[in-house]
DRENDO-1510 file (C-alpha; in Angstrom, 1 decimal, always signed):
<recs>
REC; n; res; u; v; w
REC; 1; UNK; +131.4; +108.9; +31.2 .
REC; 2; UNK; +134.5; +108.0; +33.4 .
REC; 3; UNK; +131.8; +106.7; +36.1 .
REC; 4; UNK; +132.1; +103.1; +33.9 .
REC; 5; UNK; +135.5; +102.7; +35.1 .
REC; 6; UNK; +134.7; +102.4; +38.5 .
REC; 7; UNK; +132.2; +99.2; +38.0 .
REC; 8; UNK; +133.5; +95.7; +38.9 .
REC; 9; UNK; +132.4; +95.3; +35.0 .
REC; 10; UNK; +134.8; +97.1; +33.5 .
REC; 11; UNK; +137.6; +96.0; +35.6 .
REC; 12; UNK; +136.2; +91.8; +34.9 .
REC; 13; UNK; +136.6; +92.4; +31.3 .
REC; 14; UNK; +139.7; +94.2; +31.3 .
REC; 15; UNK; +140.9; +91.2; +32.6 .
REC; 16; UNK; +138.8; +89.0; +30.6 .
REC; 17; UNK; +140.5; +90.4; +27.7 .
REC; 18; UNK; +143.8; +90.7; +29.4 .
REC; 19; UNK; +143.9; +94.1; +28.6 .
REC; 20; UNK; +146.2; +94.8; +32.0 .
REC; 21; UNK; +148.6; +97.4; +31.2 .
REC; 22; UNK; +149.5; +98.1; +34.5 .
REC; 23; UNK; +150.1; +94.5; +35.4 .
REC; 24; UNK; +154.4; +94.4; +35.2 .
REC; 25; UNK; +154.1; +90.5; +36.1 .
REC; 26; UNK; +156.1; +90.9; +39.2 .
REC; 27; UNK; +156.2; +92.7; +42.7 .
REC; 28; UNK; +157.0; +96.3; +41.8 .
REC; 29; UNK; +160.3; +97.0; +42.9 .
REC; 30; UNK; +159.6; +99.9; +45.5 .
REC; 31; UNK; +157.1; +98.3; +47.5 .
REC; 32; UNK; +160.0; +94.9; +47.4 .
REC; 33; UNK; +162.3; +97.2; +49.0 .
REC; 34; UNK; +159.9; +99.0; +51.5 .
REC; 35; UNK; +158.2; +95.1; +52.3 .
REC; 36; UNK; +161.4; +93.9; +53.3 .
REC; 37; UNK; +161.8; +96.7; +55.5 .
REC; 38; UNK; +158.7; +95.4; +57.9 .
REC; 39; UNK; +160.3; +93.5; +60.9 .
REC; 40; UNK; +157.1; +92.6; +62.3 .
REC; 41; UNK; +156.0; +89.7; +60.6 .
REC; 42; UNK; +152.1; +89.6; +61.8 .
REC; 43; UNK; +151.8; +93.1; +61.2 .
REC; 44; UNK; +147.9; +93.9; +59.5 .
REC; 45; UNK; +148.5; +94.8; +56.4 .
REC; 46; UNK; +146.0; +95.8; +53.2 .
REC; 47; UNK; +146.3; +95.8; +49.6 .
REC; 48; UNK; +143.4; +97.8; +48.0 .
REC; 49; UNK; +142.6; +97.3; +44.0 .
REC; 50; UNK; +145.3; +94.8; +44.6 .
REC; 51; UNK; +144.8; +92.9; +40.8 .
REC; 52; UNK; +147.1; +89.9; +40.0 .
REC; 53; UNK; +149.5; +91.2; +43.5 .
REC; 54; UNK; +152.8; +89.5; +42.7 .
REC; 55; UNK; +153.5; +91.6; +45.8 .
REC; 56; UNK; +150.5; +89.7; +47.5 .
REC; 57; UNK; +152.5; +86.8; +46.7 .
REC; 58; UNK; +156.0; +88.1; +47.8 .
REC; 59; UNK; +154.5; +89.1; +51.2 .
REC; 60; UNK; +152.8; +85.5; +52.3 .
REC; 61; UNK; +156.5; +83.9; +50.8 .
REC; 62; UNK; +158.3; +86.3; +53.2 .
REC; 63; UNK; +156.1; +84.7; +55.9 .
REC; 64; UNK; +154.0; +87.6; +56.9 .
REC; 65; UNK; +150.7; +86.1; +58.8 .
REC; 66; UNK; +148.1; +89.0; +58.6 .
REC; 67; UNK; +147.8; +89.9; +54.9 .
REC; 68; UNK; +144.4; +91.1; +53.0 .
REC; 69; UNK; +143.6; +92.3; +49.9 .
REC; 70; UNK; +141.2; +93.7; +47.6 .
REC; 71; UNK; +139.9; +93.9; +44.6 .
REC; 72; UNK; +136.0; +94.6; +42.7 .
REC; 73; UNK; +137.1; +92.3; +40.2 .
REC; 74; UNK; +135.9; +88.5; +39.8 .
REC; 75; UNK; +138.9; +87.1; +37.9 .
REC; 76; UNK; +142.0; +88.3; +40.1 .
REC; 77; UNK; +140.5; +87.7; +43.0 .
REC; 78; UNK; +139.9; +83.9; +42.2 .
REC; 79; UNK; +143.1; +83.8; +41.1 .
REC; 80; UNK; +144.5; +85.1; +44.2 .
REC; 81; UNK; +142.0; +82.9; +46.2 .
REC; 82; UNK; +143.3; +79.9; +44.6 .
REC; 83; UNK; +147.7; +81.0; +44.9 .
REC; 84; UNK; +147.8; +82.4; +48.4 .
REC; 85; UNK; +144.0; +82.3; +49.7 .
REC; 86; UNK; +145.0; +80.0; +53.0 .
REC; 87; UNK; +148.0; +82.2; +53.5 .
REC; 88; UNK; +146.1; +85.7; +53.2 .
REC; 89; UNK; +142.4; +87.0; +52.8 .
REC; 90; UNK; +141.6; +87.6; +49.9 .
REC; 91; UNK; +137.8; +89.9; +49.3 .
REC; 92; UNK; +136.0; +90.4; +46.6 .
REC; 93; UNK; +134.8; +93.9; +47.6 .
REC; 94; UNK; +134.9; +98.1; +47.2 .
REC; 95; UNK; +137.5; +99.3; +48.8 .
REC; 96; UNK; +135.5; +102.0; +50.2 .
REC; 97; UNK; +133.0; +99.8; +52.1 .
REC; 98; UNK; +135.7; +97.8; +53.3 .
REC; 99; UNK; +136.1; +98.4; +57.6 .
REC; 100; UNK; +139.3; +97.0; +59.7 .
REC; 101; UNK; +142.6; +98.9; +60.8 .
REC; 102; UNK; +145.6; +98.2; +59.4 .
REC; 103; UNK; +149.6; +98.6; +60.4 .
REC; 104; UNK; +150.8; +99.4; +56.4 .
REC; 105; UNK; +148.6; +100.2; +53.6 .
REC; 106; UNK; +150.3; +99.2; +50.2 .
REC; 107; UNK; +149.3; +101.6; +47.2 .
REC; 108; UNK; +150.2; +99.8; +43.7 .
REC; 109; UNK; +148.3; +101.3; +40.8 .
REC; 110; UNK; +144.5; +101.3; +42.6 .
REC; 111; UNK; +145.0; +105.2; +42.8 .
REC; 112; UNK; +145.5; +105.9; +39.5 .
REC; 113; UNK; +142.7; +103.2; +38.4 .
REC; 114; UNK; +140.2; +105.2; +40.3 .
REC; 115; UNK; +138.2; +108.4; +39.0 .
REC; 116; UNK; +140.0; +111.6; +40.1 .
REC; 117; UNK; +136.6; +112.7; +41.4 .
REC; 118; UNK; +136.9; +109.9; +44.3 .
REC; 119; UNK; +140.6; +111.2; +45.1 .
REC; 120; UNK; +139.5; +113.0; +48.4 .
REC; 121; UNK; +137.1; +110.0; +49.7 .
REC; 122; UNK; +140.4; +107.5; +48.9 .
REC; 123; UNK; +142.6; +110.3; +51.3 .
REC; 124; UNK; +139.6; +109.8; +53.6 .
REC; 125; UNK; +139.4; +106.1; +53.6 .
REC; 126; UNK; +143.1; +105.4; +54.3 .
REC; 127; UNK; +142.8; +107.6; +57.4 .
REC; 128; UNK; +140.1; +105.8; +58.6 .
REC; 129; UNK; +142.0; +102.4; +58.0 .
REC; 130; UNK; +144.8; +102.9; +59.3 .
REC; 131; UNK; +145.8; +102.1; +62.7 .
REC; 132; UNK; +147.1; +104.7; +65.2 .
REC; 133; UNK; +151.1; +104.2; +63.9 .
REC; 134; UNK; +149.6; +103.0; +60.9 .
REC; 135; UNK; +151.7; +103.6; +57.5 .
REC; 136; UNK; +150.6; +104.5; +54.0 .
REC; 137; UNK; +153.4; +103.4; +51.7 .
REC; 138; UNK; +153.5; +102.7; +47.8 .
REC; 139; UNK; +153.8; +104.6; +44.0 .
REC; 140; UNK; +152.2; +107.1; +42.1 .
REC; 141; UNK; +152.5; +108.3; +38.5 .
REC; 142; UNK; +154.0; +111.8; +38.3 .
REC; 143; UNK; +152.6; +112.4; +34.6 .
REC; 144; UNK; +149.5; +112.5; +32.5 .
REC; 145; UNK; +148.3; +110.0; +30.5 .
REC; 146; UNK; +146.5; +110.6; +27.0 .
REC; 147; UNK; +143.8; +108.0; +27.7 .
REC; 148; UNK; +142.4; +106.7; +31.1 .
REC; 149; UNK; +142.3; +105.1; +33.2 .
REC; 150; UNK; +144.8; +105.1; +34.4 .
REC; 151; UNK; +144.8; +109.0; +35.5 .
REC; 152; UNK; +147.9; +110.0; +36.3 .
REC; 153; UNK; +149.1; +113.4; +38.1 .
REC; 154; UNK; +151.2; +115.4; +40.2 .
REC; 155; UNK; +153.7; +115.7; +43.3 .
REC; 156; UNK; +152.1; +119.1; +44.3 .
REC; 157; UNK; +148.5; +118.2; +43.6 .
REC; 158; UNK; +148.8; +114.7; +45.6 .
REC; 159; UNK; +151.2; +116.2; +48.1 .
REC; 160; UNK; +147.8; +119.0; +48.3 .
REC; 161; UNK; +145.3; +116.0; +48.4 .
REC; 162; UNK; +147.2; +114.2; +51.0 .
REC; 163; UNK; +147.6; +116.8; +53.5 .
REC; 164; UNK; +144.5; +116.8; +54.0 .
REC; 165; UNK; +143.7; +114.1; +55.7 .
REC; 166; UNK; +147.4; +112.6; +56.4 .
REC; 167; UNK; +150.8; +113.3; +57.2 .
REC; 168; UNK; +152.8; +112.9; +54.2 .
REC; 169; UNK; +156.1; +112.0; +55.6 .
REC; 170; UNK; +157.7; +111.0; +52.4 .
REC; 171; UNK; +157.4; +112.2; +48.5 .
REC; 172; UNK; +160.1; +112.0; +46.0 .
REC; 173; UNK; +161.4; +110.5; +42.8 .
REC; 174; UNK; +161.2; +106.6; +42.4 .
REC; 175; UNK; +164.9; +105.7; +41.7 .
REC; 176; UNK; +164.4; +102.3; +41.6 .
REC; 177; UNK; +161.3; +102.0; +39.1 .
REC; 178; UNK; +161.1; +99.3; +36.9 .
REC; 179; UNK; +162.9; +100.6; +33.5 .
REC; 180; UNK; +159.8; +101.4; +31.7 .
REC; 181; UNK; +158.3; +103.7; +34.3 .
REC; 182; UNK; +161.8; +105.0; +35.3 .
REC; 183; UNK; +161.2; +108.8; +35.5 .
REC; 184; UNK; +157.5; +108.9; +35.7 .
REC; 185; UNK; +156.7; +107.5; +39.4 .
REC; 186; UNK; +157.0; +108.8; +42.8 .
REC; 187; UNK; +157.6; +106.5; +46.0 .
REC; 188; UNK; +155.3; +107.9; +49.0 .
REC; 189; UNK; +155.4; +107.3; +53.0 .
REC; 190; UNK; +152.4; +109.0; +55.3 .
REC; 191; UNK; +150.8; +108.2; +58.2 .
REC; 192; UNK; +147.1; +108.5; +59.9 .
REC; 193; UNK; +146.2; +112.0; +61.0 .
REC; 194; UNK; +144.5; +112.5; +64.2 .
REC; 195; UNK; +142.0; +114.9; +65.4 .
</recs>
């Protein structure tokens, strides 16, 4: 039954109907703080699941030059195609046929969108995309939800899942969530592991 949230279908109507929950109309405030953080200005970086990406939209104002994102869903991605598309590139695509390297890795609510089952093949998948000193950087409920998607969880079960194929540099409280999710996220760093 939870495999229907995974199809491009689901997601297009959810949008269709604007039933977007996890869409806070602007960046999310951790990732702001850790974007601004990137010196390098042509640095590769990925959005996966990326939705409506305010922070899409941040990054290409901030004058970043090598920007792509994601998402299996028709609507957002037109939209994004039409804001920021000559700034950024901007695929209509599953993240887990998607091939390139990447310097940073942004993680904004496509975790928790996806199936817990595919959990280990999304640890696997941002090894294999990111680039040597490549980082892994965004949010992560810590809580259960009543209804999914999305699926929340756990510091020590992700901190578990993420060991095994990456170093998990940082884990910890979000202190500067937006007020509604204040107390429920975590902000995460890691980093590719090698062989």
């Amino acid at each position: 039954m939870l495999m229907e949230f995974l199809s491009s279908e689901y997601w297009e109507l959810r949008y269709q109907k604007e039933q977007t929950g996890w869409d806070i109309g602007a960046p999310s405030t951790p990732l702001v703080e850790f974007i601004n953080g990137i010196q390098n200005k042509e640095a590769a970086i990925l959005i996966p699941g990326c939705g409506n990406s305010y922070e899409a939209e941040y990054i290409v104002e901030q004058g970043f030059t090598n920007l792509t994102v994601i998402d299996i869903a028709t609507s957002p991605v037109e939209r994004l195609q039409q804001k920021i598309g000559n700034k950024a590139t901007v695929l209509l695509q599953d993240f887990f046929d998607h091939k390139d390297s990447y310097d940073f890795i942004l993680e904004q609510t496509f975790f928790c969108a996806l199936n817990p089952s595919l959990r280990p093949a999304y640890v696997q998948k941002m090894n294999e995309l990111l680039s040597n000193q490549g980082i892994l950087a965004g949010v992560l409920f810590n809580k259960q939800f009543e209804t999914n998607p999305p699926f929340g969880g756990s510091r020590a079960a992700y901190q578990e899942l993420f060991s095994t194929h990456l170093h998990l540099l940082k884990m910890e409280d979000c202190y500067n969530s937006i007020p509604p999710r204040a107390g429920t996220e975590l902000f995460f760093i890691a980093t590719k592991k090698h062989p």
